[in-house]
C-alpha positions, 0 to 999 in steps of 0.5 A, spaced: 847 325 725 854 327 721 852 333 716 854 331 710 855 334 702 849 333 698 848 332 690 842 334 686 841 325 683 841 329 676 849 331 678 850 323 678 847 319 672 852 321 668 856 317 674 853 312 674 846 311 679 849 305 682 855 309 685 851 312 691 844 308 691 838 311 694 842 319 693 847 322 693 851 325 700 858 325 701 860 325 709 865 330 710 864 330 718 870 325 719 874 331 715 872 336 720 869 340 715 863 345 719 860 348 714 852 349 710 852 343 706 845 344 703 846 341 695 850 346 691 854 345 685 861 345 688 865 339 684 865 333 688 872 331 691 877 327 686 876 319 691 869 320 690 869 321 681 873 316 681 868 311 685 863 313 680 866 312 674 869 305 676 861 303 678 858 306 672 864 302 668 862 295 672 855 297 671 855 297 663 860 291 663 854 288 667 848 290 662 852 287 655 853 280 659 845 280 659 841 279 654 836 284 653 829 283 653 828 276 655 823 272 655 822 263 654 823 260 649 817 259 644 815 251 643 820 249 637 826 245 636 833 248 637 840 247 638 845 250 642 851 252 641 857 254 646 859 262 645 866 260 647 868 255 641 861 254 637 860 246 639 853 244 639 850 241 645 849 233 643 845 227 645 847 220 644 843 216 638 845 210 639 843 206 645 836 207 645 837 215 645 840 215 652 846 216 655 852 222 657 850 229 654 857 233 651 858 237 646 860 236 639 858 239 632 852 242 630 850 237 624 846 230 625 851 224 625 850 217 625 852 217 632 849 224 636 844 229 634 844 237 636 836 239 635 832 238 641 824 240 642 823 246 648 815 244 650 812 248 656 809 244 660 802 245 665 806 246 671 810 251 668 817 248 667 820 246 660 821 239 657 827 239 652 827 232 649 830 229 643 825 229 638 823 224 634 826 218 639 823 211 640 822 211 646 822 218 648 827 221 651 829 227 654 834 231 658 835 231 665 840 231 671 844 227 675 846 227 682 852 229 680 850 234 676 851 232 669 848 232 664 844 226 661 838 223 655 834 218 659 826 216 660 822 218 664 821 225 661 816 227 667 821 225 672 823 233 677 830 231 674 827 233 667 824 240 668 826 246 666 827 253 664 829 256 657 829 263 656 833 267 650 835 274 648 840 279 645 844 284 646 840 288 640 839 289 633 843 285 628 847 281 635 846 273 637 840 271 639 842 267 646 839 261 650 839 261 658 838 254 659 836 253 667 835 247 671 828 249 674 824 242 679 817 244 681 818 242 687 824 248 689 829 241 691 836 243 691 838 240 684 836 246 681 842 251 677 845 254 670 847 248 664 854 251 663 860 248 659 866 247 662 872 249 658 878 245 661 874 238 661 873 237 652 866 235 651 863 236 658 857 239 660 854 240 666 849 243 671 853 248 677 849 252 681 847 259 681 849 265 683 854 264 678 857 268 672 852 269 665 853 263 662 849 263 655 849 258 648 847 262 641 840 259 640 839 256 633 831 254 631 831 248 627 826 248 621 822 241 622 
């Protein structure tokens, strides 16, 4: 085995722990480097400080993307608004409720509505329905991954995740909406908006970059 520099890990969490995962030695047998490399305090070599540096910056960049502490959203009425531009998810209230999901202002209108009812159910999936809708109507997934309100509400295409955080005190309060079916089926993915396409609201499917909306509680 090649011999190589260790460093005590209290010498790297001012690095960034992320830098050298599991410890902290640096090979310098490849340099020809022969001598007794037991854990010192000699400084670490400028390549290395600097791999550090930029692990420990990606690795706080990661952590404000993520919303602290999260946890499922309680049974209640919210809207969601996109963080990019502030429009609110929106269902069609003409047409029996059913019809495409969008984006659009976070009022109620004559045409669409922002408020949608989060109710957990048995198998332990979400139901985000339209509240007050005659028939019942709730939000679900097409094969093409768009978003859409349609019966039936039990139907694997209408389950799903709902979970909310924030970066602390006094920051907004986020919901990461995830398409979850209880039968593990590929259908599952992140509700994302997409900016190029006005309006348009889909499912795309994980890993992808954090994706939140600013959750609103609806008085009722």
């Amino acid at each position: 085995m090649a011999e190589a520099d260790c460093y005590p890990a209290d010498r790297w969490s001012t690095m960034g722990a992320a830098a050298v995962p599991g410890g902290a030695c640096i090979d310098r047998a490849r340099a020809g480097d022969r001598r007794d490399h037991s854990c010192s305090e000699e400084p670490l070599p400028m390549r290395s400080r600097i791999i550090a540096v930029v692990a420990a910056a990606a690795a706080a960049t990661a952590a404000l993307a993520q919303p602290a502490h999260a946890a499922p959203v309680v049974d209640g009425v919210y809207r969601f608004a996109a963080l990019q531009d502030g429009k609110c998810l929106v269902w069609p209230k003409t047409h029996a409720n059913i019809g495409s999901v969008g984006l659009g202002t976070c009022t109620e209108s004559a045409s669409t509505s922002a408020h949608w009812q989060v109710h957990k159910r048995p198998n332990g999936t979400m139901e985000v329905s339209t509240p007050g809708s005659n028939p019942r109507t709730c939000l679900g997934v097409n094969t093409d991954y768009r978003l859409r309100v349609n019966e039936p509400c039990a139907d694997k295409y209408a389950e799903w995740t709902v979970t909310s955080g924030s970066a602390g005190p006094g920051s907004v309060v986020w919901a990461d909406i995830e398409h979850t079916p209880a039968d593990g089926s590929n259908s599952w993915g992140k509700v994302v908006d997409i900016p190029e396409v006005t309006g348009r609201v889909v499912v795309r499917r994980v890993p992808i970059e954090p994706h939140y909306w600013e959750l609103q509680q609806v008085s009722q």
